[in-house]
N, C-alpha and C positions, 0 to 999 in steps of 0.2 A: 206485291211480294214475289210472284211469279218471277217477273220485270227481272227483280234483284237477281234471283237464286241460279239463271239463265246467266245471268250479264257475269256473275260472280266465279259460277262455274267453268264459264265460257275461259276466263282468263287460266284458272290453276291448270298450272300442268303437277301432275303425283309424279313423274316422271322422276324431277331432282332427289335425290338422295342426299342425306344431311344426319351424320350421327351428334344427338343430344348431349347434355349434360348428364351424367349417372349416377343415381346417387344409392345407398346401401340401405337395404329394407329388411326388419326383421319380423317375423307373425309367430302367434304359437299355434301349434298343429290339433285343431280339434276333431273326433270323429263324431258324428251325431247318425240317426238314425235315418237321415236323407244323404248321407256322404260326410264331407270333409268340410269343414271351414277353415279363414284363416283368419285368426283375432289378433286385436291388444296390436296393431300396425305399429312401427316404432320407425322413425328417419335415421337410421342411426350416423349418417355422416354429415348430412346437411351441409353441405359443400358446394362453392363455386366450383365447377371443372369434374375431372375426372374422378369417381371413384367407385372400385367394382373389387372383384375376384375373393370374396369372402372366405374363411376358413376359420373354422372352430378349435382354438387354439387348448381350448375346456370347456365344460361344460357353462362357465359363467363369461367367457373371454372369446372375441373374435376378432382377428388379424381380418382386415384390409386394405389397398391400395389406394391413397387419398391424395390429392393435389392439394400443395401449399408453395406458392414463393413463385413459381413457375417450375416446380420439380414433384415428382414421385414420391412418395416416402410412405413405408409401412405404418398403419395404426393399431394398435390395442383396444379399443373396445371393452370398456367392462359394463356385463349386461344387467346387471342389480343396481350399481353406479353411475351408469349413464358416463362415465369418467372415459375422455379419449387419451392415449397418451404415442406419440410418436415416437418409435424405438429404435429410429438411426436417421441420420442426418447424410444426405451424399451433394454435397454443393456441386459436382460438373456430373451429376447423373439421375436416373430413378429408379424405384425397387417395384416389379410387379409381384404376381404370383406368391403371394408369402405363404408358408405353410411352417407350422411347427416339427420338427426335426423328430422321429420316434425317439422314445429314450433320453429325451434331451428336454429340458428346458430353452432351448438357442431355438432360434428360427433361421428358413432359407429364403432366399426372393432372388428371382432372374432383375439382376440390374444391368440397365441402357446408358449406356456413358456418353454425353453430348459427344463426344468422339464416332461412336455408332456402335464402341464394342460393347457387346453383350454376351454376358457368364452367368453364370449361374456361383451365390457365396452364400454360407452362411455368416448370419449375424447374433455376435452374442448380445447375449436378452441385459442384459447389467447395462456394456458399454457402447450399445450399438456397433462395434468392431467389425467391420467382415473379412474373413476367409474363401478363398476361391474353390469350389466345389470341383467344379470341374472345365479344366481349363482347353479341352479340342473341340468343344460343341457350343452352338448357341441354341441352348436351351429355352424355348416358348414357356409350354406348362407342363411342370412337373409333378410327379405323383411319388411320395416316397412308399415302396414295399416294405423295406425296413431299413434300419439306421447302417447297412451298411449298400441296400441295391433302391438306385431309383429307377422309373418309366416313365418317359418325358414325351411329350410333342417337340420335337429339335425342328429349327430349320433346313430344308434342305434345298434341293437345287432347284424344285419345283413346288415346294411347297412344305407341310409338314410331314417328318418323319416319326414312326414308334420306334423308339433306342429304350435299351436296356443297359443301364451304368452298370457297372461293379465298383462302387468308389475307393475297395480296399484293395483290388488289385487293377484299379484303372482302364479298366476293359470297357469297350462301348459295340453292342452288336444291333444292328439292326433289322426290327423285323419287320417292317410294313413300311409303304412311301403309300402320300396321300390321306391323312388321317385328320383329325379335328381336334379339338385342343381338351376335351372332358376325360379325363382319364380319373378312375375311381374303383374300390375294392369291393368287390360284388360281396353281400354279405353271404356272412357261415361258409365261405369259401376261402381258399386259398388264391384266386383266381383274381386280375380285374378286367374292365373293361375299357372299352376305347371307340371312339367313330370311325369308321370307315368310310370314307370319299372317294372311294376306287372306281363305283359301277353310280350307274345314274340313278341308282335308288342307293340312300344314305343307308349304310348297315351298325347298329350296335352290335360290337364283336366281344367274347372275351380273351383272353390271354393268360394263359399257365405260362407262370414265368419259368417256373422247375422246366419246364422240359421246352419252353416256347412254340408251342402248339396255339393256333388260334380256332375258333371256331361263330361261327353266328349267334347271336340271341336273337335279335329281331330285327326290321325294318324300321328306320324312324317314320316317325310321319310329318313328311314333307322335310326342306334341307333345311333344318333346325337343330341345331347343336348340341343344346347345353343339356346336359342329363344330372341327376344323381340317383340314386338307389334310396329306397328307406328300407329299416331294418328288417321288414316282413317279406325282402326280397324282391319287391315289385321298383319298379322303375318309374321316376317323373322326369319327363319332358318340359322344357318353358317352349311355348309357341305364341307370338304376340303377345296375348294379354291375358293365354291361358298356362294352364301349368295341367298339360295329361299324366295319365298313368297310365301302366303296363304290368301285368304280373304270368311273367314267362311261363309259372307252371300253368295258367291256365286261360289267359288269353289270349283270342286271336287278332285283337282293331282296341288299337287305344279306346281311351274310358277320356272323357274331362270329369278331372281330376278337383282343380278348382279354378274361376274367372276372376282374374282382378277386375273389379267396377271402380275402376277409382280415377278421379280426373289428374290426378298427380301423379297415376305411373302410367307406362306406355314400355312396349315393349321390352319383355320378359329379358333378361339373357342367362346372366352365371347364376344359378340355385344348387343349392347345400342344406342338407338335412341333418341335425346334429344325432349323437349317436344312439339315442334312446326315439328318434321321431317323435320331438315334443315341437321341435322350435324347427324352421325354414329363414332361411337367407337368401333373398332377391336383389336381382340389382334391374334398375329399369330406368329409363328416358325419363326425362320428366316430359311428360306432351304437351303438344304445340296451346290447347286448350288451357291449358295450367298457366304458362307463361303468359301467355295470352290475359287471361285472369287477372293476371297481379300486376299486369301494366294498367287496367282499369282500375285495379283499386287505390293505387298509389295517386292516379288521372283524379278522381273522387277524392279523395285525402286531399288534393294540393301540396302531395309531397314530390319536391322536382326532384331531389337524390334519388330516391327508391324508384322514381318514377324512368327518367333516364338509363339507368343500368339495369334495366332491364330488356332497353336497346344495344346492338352492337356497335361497338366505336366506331363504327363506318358506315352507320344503318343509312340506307336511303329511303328519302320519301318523294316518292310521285302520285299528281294527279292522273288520273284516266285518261287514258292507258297507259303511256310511258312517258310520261312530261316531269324530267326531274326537276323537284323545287328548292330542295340543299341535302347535305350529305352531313353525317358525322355525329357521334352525339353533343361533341360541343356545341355546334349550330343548333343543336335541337333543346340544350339546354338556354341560348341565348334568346330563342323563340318563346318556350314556357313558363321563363322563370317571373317573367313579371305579370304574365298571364295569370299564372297558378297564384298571386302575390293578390291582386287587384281583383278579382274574380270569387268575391265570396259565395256565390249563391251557385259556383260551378258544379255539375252533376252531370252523368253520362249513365243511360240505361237502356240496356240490349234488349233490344226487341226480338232478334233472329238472331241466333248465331250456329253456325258451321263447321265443320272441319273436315278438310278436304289433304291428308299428306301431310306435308308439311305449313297448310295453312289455313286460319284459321279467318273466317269472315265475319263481320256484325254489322247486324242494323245496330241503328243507336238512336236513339233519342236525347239531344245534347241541350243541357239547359245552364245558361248562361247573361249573365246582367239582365235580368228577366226576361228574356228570351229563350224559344225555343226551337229547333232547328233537327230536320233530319239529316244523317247520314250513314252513311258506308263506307268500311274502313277493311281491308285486306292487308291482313299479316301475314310475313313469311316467318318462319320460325326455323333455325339452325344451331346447332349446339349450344341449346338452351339460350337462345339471343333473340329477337326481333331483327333480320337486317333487314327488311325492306317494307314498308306499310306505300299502301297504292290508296288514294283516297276517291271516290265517285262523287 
């Protein structure tokens, strides 16, 4: 066992970087007498590809950004219903960032036009229709203060900028370069708040729009982004696979808040607290471990569909060390389908298994037309795909 975990190690590099598939998580917010739990786990998108940026459109409804077709498009979410419903269609583009409109039944979302240009429109809620918001900026995430002034993370020359719209007299000023994409309204204030990437320690700042004054709240901890406030005025952080807190009037050093344990999410990012702090909104990876998972179970079933797509159309497999044997998942399908066919007494069970980054290692104990055989198998895992398994 030793042997392996040497030989296995030896190979991963954590180095490569690889963002997952995302998918939209909902918990309801319990306090108990040891802290906070987070119950009643809900998938709420269950989606191939991309889908994040959550926003509580009501108290029963939640707008997010979901992949379908090879495009973007806004979802509704209803939370008693379980009901998805797509609220606009843009065939040469996608809608991120959706957020309900104050005063308005219509929603807004920064859309990417396969072209590259990117605005900022509102969409009515009926016709899916959109209207261009504001048309001299490319709006990242935006934050509305009220139906007539938004605060946005804009693109700028270097990165992101804080802009203040005026949408009824078209004005755009800005007040900060270098900032992050969390912009939110600090409760029982008039005020909100925003990241700051200016200095080598990441700052939560607020902003009075009235008079555009900013000031500090705190340090984050460590360069982790996503914030939102709950209503008792304290602040939650996601960091990996935790979600801290922070409560300005009276702490000095984040608190953990709560740990996801869960082998189906992996790193934390966009969270959202709805307005009463009953219900949280996560969005998280699914990890290398999960996917990894359900390529065994499908291996076990002798199911070749479910089994195959959960490799990458290009996956490669090599023996030890780099010795490629074929590529692609149709050769991979051409390999196991009569395998998986002929093969009734197939069974695979993990002795060891690891996770190192992006990958994920296993002994195996493989049993096959009455035979039994060891092995080890090294997955790579990349937006939510297998491309490369290395066999020993």
């Amino acid at each position: 066992m030793k042997k392996f975990l040497s030989l296995a190690l030896t190979f991963v590099s954590i180095s490569i970087l690889a963002q997952s598939n995302t998918e939209v998580y909902l918990f309801n917010i319990e306090k108990t007498d040891k802290g906070y739990q987070l119950t009643n786990k809900k998938n709420l998108s269950q989606n191939k590809g991309y889908d994040s940026q959550p926003h509580f459109y009501d108290d029963n409804t939640i707008l997010f950004s979901s992949s379908r077709g090879g495009q973007t498009d806004i979802v509704m979410y209803d939370i008693k219903t379980g009901k998805k419903v797509f609220i606009n269609s843009t065939p040469k583009g996608g809608e991120y960032s959706p957020q309900r409109i104050p005063n308005s039944k219509n929603v807004s979302a920064v859309r990417l036009d396969d072209s590259g240009l990117q605005r900022f429109y509102e969409y009515d809620i009926e016709t899916g229709k959109p209207k261009e918001l504001i048309r001299s900026l490319k709006v990242a995430y935006p934050f509305w203060y009220n139906d007539k002034i938004v605060v946005s993370s804009v693109i700028g020359k270097g990165g992101l900028d804080l802009v203040i719209s005026d949408l009824k007299y078209k004005t755009n000023f800005t007040i900060q370069k270098n900032i992050g994409r969390s912009i939110h309204r600090i409760p029982n204030t008039s005020k909100v708040s925003y990241v700051s990437k200016k200095g080598e320690v990441w700052e939560i700042r607020s902003l009075d729009v009235a008079n555009m004054r900013t000031a500090k709240v705190t340090d984050l901890d460590g360069k982790y982004e996503d914030i939102c406030w709950l209503p008792d005025g304290s602040i939650l952080q996601a960091k990996k696979n935790q979600i801290l807190r922070f409560d300005p009037k009276k702490d000095k050093n984040w608190q953990v808040f709560y740990t996801i344990d869960d082998s189906e999410i992996q790193n934390i990012s966009r969270i959202l607290v709805n307005s009463d702090g009953s219900m949280i909104s996560i969005v998280g990876e699914e990890s290398p471990r999960f996917v990894v998972q359900k390529q065994l179970e499908a291996y076990n079933k002798r199911d070749i569909d479910a089994f195959v797509n959960v490799f990458d159309e290009n996956v490669k497999v090599y023996s030890y060390p780099n010795k490629l044997q074929y590529q692609g998942r149709k050769e991979m399908r051409k390999k196991y389908a009569a395998f998986f066919k002929n093969t009734k007494d197939l069974n695979c069970k993990i002795v060891k298994r690891i996770e190192n980054g992006n990958y994920v290692i296993d002994e195996e104990l493989v049993t096959a037309n009455g035979r039994k055989r060891d092995a080890v198998a090294i997955y790579e895992v990349r937006n939510g795909k297998i491309v490369a398994v290395t066999f020993l």
